[in-house]
GUBAFI-379833 format. One record per residue (C-alpha): x, y, z; residue number from 1; residue in three letters. Coordinates in pm, 1 decimal. Each point is the difference from the previous one (the first is absolute). Layout:
N
NODE       c1       c2       c3 num residu
NODE        X        Y        Z NUM    ALA
...
//
This chain:
453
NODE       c1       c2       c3 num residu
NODE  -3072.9  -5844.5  -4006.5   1    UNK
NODE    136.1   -311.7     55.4   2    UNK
NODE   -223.7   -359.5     81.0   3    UNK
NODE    -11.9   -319.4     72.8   4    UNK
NODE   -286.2   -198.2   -102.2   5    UNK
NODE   -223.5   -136.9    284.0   6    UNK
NODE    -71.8   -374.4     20.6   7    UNK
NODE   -347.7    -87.6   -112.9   8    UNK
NODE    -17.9   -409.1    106.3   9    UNK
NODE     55.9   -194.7   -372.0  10    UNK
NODE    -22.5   -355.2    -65.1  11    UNK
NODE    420.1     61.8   -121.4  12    UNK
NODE     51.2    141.4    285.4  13    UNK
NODE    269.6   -291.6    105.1  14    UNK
NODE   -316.1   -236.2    128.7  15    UNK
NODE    -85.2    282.9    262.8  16    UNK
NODE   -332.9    -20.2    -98.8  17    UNK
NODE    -93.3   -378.2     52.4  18    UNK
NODE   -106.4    -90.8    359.6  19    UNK
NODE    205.7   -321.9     21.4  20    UNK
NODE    225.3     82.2    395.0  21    UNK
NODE   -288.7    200.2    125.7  22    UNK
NODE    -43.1     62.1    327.0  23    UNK
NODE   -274.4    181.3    194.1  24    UNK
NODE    248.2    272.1     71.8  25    UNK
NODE    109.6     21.8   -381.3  26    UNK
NODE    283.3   -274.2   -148.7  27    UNK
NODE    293.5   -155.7     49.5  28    UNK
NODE    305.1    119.1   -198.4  29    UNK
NODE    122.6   -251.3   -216.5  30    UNK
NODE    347.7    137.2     82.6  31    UNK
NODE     62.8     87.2    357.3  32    UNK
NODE   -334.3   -179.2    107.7  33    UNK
NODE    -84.6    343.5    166.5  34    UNK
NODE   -406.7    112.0     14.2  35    UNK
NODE    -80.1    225.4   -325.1  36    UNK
NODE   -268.4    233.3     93.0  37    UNK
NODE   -279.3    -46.0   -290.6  38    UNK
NODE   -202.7    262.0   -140.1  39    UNK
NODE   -248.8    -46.4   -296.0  40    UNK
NODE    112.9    241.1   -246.4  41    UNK
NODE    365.6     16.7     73.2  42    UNK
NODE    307.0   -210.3    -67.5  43    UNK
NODE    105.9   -224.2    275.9  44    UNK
NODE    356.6     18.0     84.0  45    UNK
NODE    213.9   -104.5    278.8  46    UNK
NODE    117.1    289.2    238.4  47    UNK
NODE    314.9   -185.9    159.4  48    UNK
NODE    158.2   -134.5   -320.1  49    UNK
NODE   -162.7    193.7   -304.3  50    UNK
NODE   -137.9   -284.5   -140.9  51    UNK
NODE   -219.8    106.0   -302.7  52    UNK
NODE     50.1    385.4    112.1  53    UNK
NODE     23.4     63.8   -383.9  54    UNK
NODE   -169.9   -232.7   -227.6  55    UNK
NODE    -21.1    237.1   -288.4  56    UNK
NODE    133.7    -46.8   -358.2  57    UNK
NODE    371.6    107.2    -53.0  58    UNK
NODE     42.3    328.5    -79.8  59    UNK
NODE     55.5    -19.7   -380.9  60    UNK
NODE    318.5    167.3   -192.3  61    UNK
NODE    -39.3    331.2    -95.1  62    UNK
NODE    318.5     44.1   -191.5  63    UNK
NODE    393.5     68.7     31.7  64    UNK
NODE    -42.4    340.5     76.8  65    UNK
NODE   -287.2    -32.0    275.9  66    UNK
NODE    194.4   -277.0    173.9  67    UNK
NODE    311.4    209.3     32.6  68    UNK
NODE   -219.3    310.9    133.6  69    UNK
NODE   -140.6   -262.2    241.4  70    UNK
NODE    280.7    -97.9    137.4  71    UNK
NODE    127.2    357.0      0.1  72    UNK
NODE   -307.8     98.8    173.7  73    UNK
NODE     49.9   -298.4    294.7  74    UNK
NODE    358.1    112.7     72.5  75    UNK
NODE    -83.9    356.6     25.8  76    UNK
NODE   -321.9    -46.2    181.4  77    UNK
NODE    149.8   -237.8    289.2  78    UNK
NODE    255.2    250.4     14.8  79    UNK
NODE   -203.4    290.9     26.8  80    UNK
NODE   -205.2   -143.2    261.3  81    UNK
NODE    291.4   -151.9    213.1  82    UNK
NODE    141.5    415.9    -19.9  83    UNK
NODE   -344.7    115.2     87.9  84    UNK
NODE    -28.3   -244.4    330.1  85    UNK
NODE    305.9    165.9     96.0  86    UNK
NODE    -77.8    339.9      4.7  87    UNK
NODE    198.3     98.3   -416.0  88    UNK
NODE   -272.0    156.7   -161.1  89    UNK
NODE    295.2     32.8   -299.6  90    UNK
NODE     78.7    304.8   -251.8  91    UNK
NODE   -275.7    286.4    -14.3  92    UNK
NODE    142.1    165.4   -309.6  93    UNK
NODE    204.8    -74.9   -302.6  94    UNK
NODE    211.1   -321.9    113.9  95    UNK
NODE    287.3   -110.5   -274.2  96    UNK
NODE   -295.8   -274.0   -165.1  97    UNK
NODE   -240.4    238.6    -10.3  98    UNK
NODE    205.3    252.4   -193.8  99    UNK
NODE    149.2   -288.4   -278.4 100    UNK
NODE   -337.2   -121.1    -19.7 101    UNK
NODE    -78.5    398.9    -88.8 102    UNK
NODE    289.1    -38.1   -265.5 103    UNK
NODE   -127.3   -314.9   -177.0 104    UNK
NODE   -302.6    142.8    -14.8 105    UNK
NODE    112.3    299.5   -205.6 106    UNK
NODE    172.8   -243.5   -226.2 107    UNK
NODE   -271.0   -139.9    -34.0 108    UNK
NODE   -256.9    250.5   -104.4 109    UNK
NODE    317.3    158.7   -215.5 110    UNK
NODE     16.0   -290.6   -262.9 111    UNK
NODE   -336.0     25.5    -30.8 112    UNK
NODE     38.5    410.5    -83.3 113    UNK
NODE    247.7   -142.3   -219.2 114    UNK
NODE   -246.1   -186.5   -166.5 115    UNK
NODE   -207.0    243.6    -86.1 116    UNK
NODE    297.0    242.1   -124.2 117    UNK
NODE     80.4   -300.2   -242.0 118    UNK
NODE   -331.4    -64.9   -129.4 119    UNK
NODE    -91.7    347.2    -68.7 120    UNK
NODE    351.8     14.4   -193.5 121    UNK
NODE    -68.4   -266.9   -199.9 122    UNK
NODE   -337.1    131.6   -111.3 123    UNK
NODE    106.7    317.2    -42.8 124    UNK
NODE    348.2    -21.1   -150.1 125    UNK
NODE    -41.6   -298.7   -190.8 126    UNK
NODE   -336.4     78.4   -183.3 127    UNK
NODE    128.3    -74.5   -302.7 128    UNK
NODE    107.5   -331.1     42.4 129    UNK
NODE   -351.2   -140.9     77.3 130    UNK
NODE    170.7   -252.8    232.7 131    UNK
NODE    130.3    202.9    257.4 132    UNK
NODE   -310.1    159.8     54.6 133    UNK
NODE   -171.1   -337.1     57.9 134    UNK
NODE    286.6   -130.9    257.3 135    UNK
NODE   -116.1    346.7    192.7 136    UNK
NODE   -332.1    -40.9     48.3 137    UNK
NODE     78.3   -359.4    157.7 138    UNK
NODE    267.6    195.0    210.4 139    UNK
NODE   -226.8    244.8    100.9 140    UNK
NODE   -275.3   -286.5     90.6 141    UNK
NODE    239.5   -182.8    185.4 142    UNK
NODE     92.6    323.7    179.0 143    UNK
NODE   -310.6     86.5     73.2 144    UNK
NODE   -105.9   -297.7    176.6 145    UNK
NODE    315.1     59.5    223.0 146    UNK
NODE   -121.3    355.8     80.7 147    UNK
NODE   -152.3    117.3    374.3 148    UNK
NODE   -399.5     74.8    -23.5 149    UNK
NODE   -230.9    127.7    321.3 150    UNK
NODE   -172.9   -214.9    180.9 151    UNK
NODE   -376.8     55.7   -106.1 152    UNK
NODE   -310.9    -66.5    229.3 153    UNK
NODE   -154.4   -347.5   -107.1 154    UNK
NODE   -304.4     49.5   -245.5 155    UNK
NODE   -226.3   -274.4    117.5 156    UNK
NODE     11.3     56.8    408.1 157    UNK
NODE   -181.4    204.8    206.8 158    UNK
NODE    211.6    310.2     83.0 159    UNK
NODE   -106.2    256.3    300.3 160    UNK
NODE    146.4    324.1     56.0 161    UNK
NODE     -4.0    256.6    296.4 162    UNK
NODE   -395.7     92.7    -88.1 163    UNK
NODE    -82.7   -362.5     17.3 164    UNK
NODE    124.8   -111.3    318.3 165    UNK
NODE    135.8    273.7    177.9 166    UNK
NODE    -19.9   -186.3    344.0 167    UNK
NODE    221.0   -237.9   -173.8 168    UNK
NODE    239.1    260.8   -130.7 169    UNK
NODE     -7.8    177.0    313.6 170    UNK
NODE    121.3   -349.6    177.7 171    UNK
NODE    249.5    -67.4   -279.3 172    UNK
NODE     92.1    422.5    101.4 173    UNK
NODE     80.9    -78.0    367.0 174    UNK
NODE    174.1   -360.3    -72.3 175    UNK
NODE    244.7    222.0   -287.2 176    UNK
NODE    107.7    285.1    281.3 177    UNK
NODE     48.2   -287.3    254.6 178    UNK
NODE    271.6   -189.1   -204.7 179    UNK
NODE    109.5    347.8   -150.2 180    UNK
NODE   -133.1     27.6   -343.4 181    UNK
NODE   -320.7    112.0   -168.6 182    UNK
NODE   -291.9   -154.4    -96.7 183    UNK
NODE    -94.8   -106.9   -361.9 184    UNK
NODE   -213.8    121.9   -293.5 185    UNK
NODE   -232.9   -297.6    -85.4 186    UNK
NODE    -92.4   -283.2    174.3 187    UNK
NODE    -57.6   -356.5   -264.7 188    UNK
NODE   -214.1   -285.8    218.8 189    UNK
NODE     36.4   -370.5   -145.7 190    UNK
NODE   -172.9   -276.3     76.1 191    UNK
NODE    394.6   -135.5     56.3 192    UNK
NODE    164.5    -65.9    384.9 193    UNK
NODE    253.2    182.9    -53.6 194    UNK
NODE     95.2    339.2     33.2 195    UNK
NODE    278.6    270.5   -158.5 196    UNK
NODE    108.8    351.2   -129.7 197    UNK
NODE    150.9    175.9   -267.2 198    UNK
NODE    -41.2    266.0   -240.9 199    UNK
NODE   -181.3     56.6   -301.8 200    UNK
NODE      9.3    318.3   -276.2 201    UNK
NODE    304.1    219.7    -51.1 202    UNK
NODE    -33.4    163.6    284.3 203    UNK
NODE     42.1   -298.0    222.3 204    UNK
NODE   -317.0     54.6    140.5 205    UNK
NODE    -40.6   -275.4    343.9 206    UNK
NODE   -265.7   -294.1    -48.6 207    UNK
NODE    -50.9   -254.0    272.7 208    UNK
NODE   -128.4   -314.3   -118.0 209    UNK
NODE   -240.4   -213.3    267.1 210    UNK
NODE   -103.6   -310.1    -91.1 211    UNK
NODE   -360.3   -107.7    206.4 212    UNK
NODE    121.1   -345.3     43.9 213    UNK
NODE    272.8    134.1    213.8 214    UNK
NODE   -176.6    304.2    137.6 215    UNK
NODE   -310.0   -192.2    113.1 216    UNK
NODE    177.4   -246.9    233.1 217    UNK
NODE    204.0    264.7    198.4 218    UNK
NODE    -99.3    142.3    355.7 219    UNK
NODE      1.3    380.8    -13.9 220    UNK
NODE    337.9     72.7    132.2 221    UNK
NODE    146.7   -300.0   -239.8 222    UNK
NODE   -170.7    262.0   -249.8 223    UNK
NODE    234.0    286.3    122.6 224    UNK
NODE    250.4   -239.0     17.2 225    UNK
NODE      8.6   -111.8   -367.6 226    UNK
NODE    -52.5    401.2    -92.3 227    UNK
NODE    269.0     68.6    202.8 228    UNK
NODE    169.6   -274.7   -165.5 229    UNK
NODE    -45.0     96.9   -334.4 230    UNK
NODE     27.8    367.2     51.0 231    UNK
NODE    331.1    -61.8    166.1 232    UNK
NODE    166.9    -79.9   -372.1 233    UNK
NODE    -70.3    353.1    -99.4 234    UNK
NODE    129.8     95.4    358.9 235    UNK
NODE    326.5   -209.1     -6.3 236    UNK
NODE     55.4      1.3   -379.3 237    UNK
NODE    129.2   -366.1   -233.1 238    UNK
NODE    285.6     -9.6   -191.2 239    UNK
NODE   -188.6   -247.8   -234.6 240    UNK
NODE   -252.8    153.7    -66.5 241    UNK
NODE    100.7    332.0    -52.3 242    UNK
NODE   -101.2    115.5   -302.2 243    UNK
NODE    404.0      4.6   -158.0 244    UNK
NODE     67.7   -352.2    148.6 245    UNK
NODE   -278.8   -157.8    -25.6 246    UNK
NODE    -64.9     67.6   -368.1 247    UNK
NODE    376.8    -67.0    -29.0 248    UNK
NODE    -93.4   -369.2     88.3 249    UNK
NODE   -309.1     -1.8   -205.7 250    UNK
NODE    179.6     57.9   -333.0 251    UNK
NODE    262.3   -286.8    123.5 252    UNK
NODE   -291.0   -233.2     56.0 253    UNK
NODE   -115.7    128.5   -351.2 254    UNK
NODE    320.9    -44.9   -197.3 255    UNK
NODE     32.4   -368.5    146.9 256    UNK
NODE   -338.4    -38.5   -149.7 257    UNK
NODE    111.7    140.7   -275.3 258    UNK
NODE    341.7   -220.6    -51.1 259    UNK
NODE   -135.8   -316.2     90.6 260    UNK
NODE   -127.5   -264.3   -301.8 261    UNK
NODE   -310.7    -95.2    -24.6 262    UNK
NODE    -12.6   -387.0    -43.7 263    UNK
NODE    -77.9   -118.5   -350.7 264    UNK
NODE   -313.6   -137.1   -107.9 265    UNK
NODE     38.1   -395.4    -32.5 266    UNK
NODE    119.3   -157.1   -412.3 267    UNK
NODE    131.2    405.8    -26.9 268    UNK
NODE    141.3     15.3   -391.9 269    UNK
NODE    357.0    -37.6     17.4 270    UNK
NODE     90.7    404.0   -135.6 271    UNK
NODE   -246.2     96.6    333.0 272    UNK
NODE    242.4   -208.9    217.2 273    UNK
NODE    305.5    173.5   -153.4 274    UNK
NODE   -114.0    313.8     61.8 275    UNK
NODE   -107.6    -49.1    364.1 276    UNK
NODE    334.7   -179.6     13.5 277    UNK
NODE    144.2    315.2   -106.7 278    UNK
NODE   -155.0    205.0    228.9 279    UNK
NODE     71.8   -141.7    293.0 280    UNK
NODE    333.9    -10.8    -51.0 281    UNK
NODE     -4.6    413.7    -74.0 282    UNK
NODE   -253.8    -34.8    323.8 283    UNK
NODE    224.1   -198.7    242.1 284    UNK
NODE    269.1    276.1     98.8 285    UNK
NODE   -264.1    302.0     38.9 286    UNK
NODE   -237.2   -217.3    178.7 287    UNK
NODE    250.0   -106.3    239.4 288    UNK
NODE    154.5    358.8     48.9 289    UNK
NODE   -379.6     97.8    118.7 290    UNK
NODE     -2.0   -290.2    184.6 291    UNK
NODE    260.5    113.0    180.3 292    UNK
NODE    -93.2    400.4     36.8 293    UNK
NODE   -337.4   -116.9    137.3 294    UNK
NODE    178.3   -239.5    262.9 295    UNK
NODE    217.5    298.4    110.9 296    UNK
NODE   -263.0    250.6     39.5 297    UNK
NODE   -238.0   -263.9    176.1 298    UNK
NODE    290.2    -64.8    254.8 299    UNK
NODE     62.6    374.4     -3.3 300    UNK
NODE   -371.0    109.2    100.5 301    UNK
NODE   -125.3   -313.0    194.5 302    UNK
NODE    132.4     72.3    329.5 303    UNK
NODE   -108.4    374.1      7.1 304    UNK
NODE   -351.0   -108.9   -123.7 305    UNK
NODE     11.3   -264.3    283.7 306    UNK
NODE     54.3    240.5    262.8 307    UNK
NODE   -266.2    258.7   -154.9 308    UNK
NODE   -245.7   -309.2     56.2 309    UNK
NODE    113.3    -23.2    357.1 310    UNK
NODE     11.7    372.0     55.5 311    UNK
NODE   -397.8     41.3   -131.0 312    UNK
NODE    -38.3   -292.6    234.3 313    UNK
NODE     96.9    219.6    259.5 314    UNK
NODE   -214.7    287.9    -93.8 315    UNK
NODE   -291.3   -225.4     12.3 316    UNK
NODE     85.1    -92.0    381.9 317    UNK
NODE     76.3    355.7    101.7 318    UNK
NODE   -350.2     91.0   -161.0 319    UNK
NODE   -222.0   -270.3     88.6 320    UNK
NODE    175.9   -135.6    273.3 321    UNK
NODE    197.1   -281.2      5.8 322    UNK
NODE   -248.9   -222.6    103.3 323    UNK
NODE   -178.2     45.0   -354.1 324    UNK
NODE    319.8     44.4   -202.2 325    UNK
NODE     62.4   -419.0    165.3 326    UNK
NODE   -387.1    -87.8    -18.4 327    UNK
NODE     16.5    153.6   -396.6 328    UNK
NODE    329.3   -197.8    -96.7 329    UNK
NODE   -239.2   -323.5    122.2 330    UNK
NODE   -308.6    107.6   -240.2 331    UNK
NODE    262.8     27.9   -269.1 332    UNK
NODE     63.6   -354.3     33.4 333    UNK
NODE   -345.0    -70.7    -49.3 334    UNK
NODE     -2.7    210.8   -365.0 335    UNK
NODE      0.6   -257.7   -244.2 336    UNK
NODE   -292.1   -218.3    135.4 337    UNK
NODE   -219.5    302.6    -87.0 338    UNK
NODE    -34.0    -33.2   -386.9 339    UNK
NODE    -41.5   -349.0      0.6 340    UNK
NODE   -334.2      4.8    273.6 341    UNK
NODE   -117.4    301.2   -226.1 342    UNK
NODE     23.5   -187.3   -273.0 343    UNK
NODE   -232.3   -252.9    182.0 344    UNK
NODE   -243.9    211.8    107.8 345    UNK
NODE    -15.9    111.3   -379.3 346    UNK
NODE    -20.2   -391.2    -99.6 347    UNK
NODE   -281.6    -59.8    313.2 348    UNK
NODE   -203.5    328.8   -135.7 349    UNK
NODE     -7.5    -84.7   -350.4 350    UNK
NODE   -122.2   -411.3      8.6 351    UNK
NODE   -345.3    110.2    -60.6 352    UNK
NODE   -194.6    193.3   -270.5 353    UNK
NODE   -341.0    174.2      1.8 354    UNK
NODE   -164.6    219.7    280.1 355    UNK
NODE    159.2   -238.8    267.0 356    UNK
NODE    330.8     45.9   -183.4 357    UNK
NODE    -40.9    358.0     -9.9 358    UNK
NODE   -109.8     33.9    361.4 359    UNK
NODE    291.3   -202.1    107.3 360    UNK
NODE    261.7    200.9   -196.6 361    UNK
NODE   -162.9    309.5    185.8 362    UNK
NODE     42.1   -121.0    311.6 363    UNK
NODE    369.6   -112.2    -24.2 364    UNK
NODE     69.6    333.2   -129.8 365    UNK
NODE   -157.7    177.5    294.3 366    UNK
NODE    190.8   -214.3    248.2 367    UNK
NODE    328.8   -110.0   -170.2 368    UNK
NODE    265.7    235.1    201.1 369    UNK
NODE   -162.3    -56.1    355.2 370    UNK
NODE      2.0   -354.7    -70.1 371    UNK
NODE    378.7    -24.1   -104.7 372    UNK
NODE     66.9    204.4    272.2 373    UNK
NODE   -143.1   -244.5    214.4 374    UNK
NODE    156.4   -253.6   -180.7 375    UNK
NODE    334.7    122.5     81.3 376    UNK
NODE    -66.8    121.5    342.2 377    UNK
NODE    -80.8   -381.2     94.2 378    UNK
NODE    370.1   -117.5    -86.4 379    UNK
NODE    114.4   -164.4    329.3 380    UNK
NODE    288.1     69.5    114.2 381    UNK
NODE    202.1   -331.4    -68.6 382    UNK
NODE    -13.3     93.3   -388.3 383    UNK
NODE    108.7    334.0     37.4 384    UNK
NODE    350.6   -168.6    173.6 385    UNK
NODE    -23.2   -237.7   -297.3 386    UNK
NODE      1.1    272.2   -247.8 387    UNK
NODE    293.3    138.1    221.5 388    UNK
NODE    219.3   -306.6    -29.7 389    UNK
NODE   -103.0    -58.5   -329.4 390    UNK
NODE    131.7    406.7    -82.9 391    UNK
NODE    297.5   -129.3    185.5 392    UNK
NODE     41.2   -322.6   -222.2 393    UNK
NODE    -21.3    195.4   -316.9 394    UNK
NODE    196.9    326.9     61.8 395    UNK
NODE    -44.9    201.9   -312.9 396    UNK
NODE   -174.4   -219.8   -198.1 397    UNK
NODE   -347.1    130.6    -76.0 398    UNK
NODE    145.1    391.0    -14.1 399    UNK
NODE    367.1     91.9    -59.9 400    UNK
NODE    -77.1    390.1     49.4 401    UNK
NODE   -130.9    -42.1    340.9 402    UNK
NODE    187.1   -152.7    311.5 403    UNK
NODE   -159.5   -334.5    119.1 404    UNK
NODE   -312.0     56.4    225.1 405    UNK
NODE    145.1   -162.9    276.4 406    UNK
NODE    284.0    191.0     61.3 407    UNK
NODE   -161.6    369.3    -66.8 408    UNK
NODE   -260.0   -132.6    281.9 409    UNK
NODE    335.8    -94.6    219.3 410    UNK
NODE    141.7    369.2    -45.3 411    UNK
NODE   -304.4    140.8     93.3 412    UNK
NODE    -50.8   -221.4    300.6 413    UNK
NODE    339.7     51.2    113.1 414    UNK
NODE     26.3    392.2    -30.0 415    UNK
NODE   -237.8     64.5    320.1 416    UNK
NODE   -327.5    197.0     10.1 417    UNK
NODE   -144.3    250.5   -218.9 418    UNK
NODE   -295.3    152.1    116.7 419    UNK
NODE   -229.2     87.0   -237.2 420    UNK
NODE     -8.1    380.4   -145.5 421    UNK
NODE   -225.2    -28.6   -221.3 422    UNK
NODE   -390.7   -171.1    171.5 423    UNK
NODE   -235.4    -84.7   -227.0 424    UNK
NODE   -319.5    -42.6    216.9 425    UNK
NODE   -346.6   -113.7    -88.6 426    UNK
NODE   -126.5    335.4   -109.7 427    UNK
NODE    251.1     19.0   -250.2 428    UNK
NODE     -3.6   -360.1   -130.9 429    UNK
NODE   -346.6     42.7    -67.8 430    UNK
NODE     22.5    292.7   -199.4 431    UNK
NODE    306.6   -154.9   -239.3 432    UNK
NODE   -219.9   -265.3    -20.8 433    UNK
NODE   -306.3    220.3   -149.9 434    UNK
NODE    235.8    123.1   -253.2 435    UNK
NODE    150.4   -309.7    -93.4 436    UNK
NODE   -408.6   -201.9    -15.6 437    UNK
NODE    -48.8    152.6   -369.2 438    UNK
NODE    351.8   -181.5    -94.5 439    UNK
NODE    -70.5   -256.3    196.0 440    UNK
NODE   -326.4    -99.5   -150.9 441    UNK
NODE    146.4     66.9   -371.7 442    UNK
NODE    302.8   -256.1     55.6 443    UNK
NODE   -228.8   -248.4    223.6 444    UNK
NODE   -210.8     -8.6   -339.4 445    UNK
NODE    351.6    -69.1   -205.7 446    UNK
NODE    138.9   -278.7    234.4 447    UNK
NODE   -396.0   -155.7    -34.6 448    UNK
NODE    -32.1     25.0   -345.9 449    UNK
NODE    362.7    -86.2   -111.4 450    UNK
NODE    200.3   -200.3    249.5 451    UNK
NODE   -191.0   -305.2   -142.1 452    UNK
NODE    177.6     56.5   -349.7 453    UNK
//
């Protein structure tokens, strides 16, 4: 899912939290001179000319190749969503990108074959040598770290399946036929706000992942809206992450590991800098050639992994109504403030030892996702159109896989009423949220206990 990080008031915060212009309305703007509503926890920021609308740190540089997908992802995305505001949906099927993007892939995954064909010739065929069997088995380890695996369910989470929460799997049930796809096989809850599926085994077996700190902040029909959300990927299909694509761009991303030099240790004897001399030089054309592979098949898959974004965006209105598919695309901006007041009622719980300590740990435990969901539910409503200027202001920044928050909540707005087909009313949210207590209580003790660390 993609965030924005919500603005808890800091003392960097471009002086927003001194009280120098204060009036008994709020403050004056330093800028425009204009009245800047004040509230105690939240940054304060000028409405009429932005002024300190995002004080955060830069965002830092992740890289050539993540700055290219960026600005891939930007031109696709504003694109996308212009199409979408008038009424193009775009391709269904198998569009001319979509099927060279299937091509590369095959490349892809056939040099690697190929590397396993010439490893097991050189063991095999040059046994004798003593060399050549060597120079396979580092062939063969190279090739194997290109190679596709299953997913596999994550050891050290709580996983529930249909006997453990069949309420829950029954809602997940209804949300699937509503966007027109099936359900899933497992269900892993994290103490995470975020949320996501894929599959695991070699069957491709369906696991949601729900992250609490996501989960516990939503309304129930936000709730159908992120499962209709989610569900909606295995509904509308992703090039990218397909399982021939998308480990096509994994074992790019691995071979540009591979390729590129490690920097040498400082005072490095003089035959060590030869050698890494050496290899970079053998390293420079290969490197580059994956360079530019990756780049292709990045520009290739973005824009139909865009529009499968704004598609499952769609699915969530139709499902939950578009009232909660908006209202959800607004809690999302409020994602990454979650960990961090976690982590401080881990730090709050854990200042004292003993009984008292003890007794205190408890009863942070017992209360820690009703209070964050309070937390969250208090956000007034000038930081939430912060957040959205501030997803504006960034574009792509925080997630190049998803379109920017702002303009998935302006498709949504703009594509008229959904009602909702799938209700989830109190008699159901209670019992999802009797099968999810026993989770709840195991990660509330996790977040306690290790947050602090």
């Amino acid at each position: 899912m993609n965030v924005e990080t919500i603005g808890e008031r800091t003392e960097a915060s471009g002086g927003a939290s001194g009280s120098e212009g204060r009036t008994p309305q709020g403050r004056q703007c330093p800028e425009c001179g204009h009245v800047v509503a004040v509230h105690a926890r939240y940054v304060d920021w000028c409405a009429e000319c932005d002024w300190n609308v995002d004080p955060g740190a830069p965002d830092p540089d992740r890289g050539r190749i993540a700055t290219v997908r960026r600005r891939l992802a930007r031109a696709h995305g504003e694109q996308l969503a212009a199409g979408i505001g008038r009424g193009e949906d775009g391709p269904a099927a198998l569009d001319t990108p979509t099927v060279l993007a299937y091509g590369i892939s095959v490349v892809v995954h056939a040099v690697t074959a190929a590397l396993v064909v010439v490893a097991g010739v050189l063991v095999i065929d040059g046994w004798h040598t003593g060399i050549q069997p060597v120079l396979g088995v580092l062939v063969l380890v190279i090739a194997a770290a290109l190679l596709p695996r299953p997913g596999r369910l994550p050891k050290h989470a709580p996983v529930l399946y249909r006997a453990d929460a069949p309420r829950l799997f029954e809602l997940i049930d209804e949300v699937g036929a509503a966007v027109g796809t099936s359900g899933v096989h497992a269900v892993v809850v994290e103490p995470v706000a975020n949320a996501g599926v894929t599959t695991y085994g070699f069957r491709n077996r369906r696991v949601m992942y729900l992250g609490l700190g996501l989960w516990e902040i939503l309304s129930p029909q936000e709730l159908v809206a992120l499962l209709g959300h989610e569900l909606g990927h295995f509904a509308n299909g992703d090039v990218r992450s397909s399982y021939l694509t998308g480990w096509a761009l994994h074992a790019l991303q691995r071979w540009h590991h591979l390729l590129t030099p490690t920097p040498l240790p400082p005072l490095a004897p003089l035959w060590h800098q030869a050698a890494d001399l050496l290899l970079r030089v053998l390293a420079f054309l290969p490197r580059w050639a994956v360079y530019g592979v990756t780049h292709l098949l990045d520009g290739l898959t973005m824009r139909a992994s865009q529009r499968a974004e704004y598609r499952a965006d769609t699915g969530a209105a139709r499902v939950g109504s578009t009232e909660a598919a908006v209202a959800l695309m607004d809690r999302m901006l409020l994602c990454e403030a979650v960990q961090p007041q976690l982590r401080r009622e881990s730090v709050a719980a854990q200042m004292r030892g003993g009984a008292q300590g003890r007794a205190l740990r408890d009863a942070a435990e017992r209360g820690l996702w009703e209070r964050l969901g309070e937390r969250m539910g208090s956000v007034p409503e000038s930081e939430y159109e912060r957040l959205r200027r501030v997803s504006a202001r960034r574009g792509h920044s925080v997630d190049d896989t998803h379109p920017p928050t702002h303009l998935r909540r302006r498709c949504l707005a703009s594509a008229g009423a959904h009602p909702a087909r799938v209700v989830c009313d109190a008699a159901r949210t209670e019992a999802v949220a009797a099968e999810l207590a026993p989770v709840r209580a195991e990660l509330a003790r996790r977040v306690i206990r290790d947050y602090a660390h």
